[in-house]
TIDRENFI-6872 format. One record per residue (C-alpha): residue in one letter; x, y, z. Coordinates in pm, whole numbers, padded with zeros to 5 digits, always signed. Each point is the difference from the previous one (the first is absolute). Layout:
N
AXYZ;...
***
This chain:
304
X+01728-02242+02557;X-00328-00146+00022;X-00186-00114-00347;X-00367-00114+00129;X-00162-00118-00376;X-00377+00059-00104;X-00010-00199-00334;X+00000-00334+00009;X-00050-00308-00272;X-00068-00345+00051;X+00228-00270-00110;X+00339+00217+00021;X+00266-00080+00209;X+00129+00209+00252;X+00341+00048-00082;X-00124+00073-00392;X-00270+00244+00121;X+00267+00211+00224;X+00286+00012-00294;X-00250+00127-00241;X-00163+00230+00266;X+00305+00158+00088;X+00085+00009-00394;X-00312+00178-00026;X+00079+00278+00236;X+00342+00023-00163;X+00216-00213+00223;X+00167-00209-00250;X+00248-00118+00264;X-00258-00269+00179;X+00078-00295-00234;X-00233-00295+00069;X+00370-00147+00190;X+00009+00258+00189;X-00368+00031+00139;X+00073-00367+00070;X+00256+00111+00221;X-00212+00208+00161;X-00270-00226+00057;X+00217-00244+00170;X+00157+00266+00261;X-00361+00084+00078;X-00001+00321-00197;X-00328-00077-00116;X-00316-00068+00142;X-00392-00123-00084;X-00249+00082+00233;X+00238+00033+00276;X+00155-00333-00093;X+00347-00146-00137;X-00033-00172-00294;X+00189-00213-00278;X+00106+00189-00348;X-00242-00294-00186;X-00300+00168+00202;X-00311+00095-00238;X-00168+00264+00089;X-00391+00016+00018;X-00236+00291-00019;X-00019+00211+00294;X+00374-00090+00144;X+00177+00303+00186;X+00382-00036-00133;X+00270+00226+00231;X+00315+00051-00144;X+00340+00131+00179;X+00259-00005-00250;X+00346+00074+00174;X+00052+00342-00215;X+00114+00340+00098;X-00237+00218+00123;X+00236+00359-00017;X-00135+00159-00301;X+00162+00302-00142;X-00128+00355-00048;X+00040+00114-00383;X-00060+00344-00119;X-00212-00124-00289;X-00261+00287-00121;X-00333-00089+00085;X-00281+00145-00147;X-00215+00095+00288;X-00368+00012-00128;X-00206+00089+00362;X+00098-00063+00405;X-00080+00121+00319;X+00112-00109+00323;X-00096-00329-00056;X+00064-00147-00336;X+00070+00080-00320;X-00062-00080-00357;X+00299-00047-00270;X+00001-00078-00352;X+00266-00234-00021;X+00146-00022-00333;X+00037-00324-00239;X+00301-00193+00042;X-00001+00061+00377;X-00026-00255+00245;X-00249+00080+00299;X+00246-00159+00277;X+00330-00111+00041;X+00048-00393-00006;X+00281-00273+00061;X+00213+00095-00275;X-00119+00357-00095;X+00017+00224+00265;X+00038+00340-00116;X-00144+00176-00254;X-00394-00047+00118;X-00289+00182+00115;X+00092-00073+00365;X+00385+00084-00083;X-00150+00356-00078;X-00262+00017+00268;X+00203-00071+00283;X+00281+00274-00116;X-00254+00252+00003;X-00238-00064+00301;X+00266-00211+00227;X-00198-00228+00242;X-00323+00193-00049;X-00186-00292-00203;X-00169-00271+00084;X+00144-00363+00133;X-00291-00210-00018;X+00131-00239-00303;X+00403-00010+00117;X+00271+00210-00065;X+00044-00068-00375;X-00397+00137-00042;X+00008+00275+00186;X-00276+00226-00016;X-00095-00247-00314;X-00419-00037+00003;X-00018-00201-00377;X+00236-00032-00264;X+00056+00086-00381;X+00201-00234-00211;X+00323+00167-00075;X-00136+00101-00327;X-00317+00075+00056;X+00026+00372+00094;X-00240+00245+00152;X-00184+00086+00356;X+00083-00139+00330;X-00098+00017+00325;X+00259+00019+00280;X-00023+00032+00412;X+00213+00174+00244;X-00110-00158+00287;X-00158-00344+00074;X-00375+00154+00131;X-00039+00147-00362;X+00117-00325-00131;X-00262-00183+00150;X-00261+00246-00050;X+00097-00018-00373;X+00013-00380-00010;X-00357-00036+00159;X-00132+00296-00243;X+00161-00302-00290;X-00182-00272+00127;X-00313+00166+00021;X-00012+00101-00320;X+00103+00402+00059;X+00190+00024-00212;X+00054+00043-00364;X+00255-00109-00202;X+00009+00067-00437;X+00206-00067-00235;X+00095+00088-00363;X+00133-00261-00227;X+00019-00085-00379;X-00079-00343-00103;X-00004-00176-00277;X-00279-00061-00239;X-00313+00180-00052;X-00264-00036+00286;X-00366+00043-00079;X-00175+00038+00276;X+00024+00364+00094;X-00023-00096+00438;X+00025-00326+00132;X+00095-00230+00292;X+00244-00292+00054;X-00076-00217+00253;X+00218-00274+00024;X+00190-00184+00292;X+00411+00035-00004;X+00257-00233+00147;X+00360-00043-00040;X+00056-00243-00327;X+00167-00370+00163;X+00216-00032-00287;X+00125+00303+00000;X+00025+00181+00319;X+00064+00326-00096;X-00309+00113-00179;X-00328-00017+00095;X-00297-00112-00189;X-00358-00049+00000;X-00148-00324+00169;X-00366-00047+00015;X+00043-00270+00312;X+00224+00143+00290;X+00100+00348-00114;X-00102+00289+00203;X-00234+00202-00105;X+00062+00281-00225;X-00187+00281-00177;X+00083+00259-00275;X-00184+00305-00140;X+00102+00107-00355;X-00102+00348-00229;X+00126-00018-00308;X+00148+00349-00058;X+00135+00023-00349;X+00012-00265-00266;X+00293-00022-00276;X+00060-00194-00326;X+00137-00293+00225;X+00031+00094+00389;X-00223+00144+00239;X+00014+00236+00296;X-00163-00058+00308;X-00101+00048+00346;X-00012-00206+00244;X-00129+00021+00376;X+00111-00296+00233;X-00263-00151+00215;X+00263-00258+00151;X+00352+00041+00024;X+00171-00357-00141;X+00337-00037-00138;X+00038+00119-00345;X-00417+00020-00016;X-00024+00269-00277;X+00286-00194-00188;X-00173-00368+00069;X-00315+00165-00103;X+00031+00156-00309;X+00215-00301-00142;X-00291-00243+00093;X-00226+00162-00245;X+00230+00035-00270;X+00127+00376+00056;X+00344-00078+00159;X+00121+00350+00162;X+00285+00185-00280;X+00345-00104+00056;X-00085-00282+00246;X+00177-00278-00117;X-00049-00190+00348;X-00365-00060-00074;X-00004-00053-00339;X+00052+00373-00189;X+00315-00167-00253;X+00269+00247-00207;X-00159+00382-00083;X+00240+00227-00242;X+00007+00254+00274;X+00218-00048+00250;X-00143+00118+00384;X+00019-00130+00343;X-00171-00292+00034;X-00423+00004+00049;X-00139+00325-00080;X-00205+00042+00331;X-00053+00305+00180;X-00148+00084+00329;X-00130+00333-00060;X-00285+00073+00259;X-00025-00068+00365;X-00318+00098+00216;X+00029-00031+00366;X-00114+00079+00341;X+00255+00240+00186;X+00098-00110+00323;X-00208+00064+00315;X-00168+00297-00157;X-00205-00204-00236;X+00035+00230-00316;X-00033-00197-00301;X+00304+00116-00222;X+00020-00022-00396;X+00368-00015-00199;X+00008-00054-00376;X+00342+00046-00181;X+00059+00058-00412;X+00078-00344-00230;X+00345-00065+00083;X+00326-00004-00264;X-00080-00400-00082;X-00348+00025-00076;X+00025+00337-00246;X+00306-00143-00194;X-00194-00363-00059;X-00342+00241-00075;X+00179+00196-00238;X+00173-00297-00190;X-00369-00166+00009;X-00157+00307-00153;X+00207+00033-00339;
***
């Protein structure tokens, strides 16, 4: 498998930035040892180059990574709930709790478990074997809409269509505190934290840029509900976000949220609309799904 990674910090080590990178996607398995290992059999390189585990990255490095894992992944008759597709792609909502793609140490169970079973070898190969058909990602419990490709031309038409700005991603989340403002914009640089590698946080001098749009939907007693459409894509950028100002996302105890009396998954964060161009035909498409079990149980424990 190939791992080729966009975000990048100053001051980190390599060998911390991979273990909590991996962590981050799930793969619990690459200790900070063991991506030493790596390193030193040649498993990993910067801009085309060998280096030592006590190299510090700088903005703008390209990092490969070819962990020696198994690439077979297993077909799993897992429901999927099969919002739009045509020949191309598709769209799923993939539920909370999920994870999007298989990883080092969980390898059934996912998105791509459930993809491959039911279209085979009819998605796309661009980002490896364990990503297949994968375009972006959810957190495994952040639920909602996804965009998936069957082949690799529709992958890169899709990927282009991202970095022009195409298309449109929303989300739904509750957060805590009451917001005034009823539409506003955060615009505020993210990097991966040094001292703790596996969360991200804002940093006004090296982080890459990254831009927010919030509506304030609904306002409650002590929580609010929100929308918000993602200008950038970061790592945990709605999450990062919202706790920078003081309105940590509900549940999210990674960035700040602390104990609730209701028990849910953790950060209640929805993706609920997804506007894109189709592939090749250039129809703009529009999905929008309901709130999802998370958000109406923590709405209707808000509301009393």
């Amino acid at each position: 498998m190939k791992l080729v990674i966009d975000e990048f910090t100053s001051e980190v080590r390599i060998d911390s930035f991979l273990a909590a990178e991996s962590a981050n996607y799930g793969e619990a398995g690459f200790s900070r040892s063991k991506i030493q290992s790596e390193i030193k059999k040649g498993s990993v390189l910067v801009n085309n180059k060998s280096v030592k585990p006590s190299y510090v990255l700088k903005e703008g490095d390209v990092v490969e990574f070819f962990p020696a894992i198994e690439t077979d992944i297993i077909p799993e008759n897992i429901p999927l709930n099969i919002v739009w597709e045509d020949e191309n792609m598709l769209v799923v909502n993939k539920p909370s709790g999920m994870l999007t793609h298989p990883t080092s140490i969980e390898k059934t169970g996912t998105l791509v478990n459930a993809l491959k079973y039911k279209y085979g070898e009819n998605l796309s190969d661009v980002n490896g074997e364990y990503r297949r058909g994968i375009l972006h990602r959810l957190d495994r419990n952040t639920s909602g809409l996804l965009m998936a490709a069957k082949n690799n031309k529709a992958h890169e038409y899709l990927v282009n269509a991202m970095k022009e700005g195409k298309i449109d991603k929303r989300y739904l989340a509750v957060v805590k505190g009451i917001i005034e403002p009823d539409e506003f914009t955060i615009n505020k640089p993210i990097t991966r934290n040094p001292e703790q590698p596996h969360k991200m946080m804002v940093c006004e001098t090296g982080g890459k840029e990254s831009v927010s749009e919030v509506k304030v939907l609904e306002r409650f007693k002590s929580a609010t509900l929100i929308e918000v459409k993602l200008i950038t894509g970061r790592t945990h950028q709605i999450r990062v976000h919202m706790a920078s100002i003081g309105h940590p996302v509900y549940n999210d105890t990674l960035y700040g949220f602390g104990k609730m009396k209701i028990k849910t998954e953790e950060q209640v964060l929805e993706s609920y609309k997804l506007s894109f161009p189709c592939p090749f035909d250039g129809n703009y498409l529009s999905f929008e799904i309901p709130r999802d079990e998370k958000i109406n149980k923590i709405l209707k424990y808000i509301s009393v």
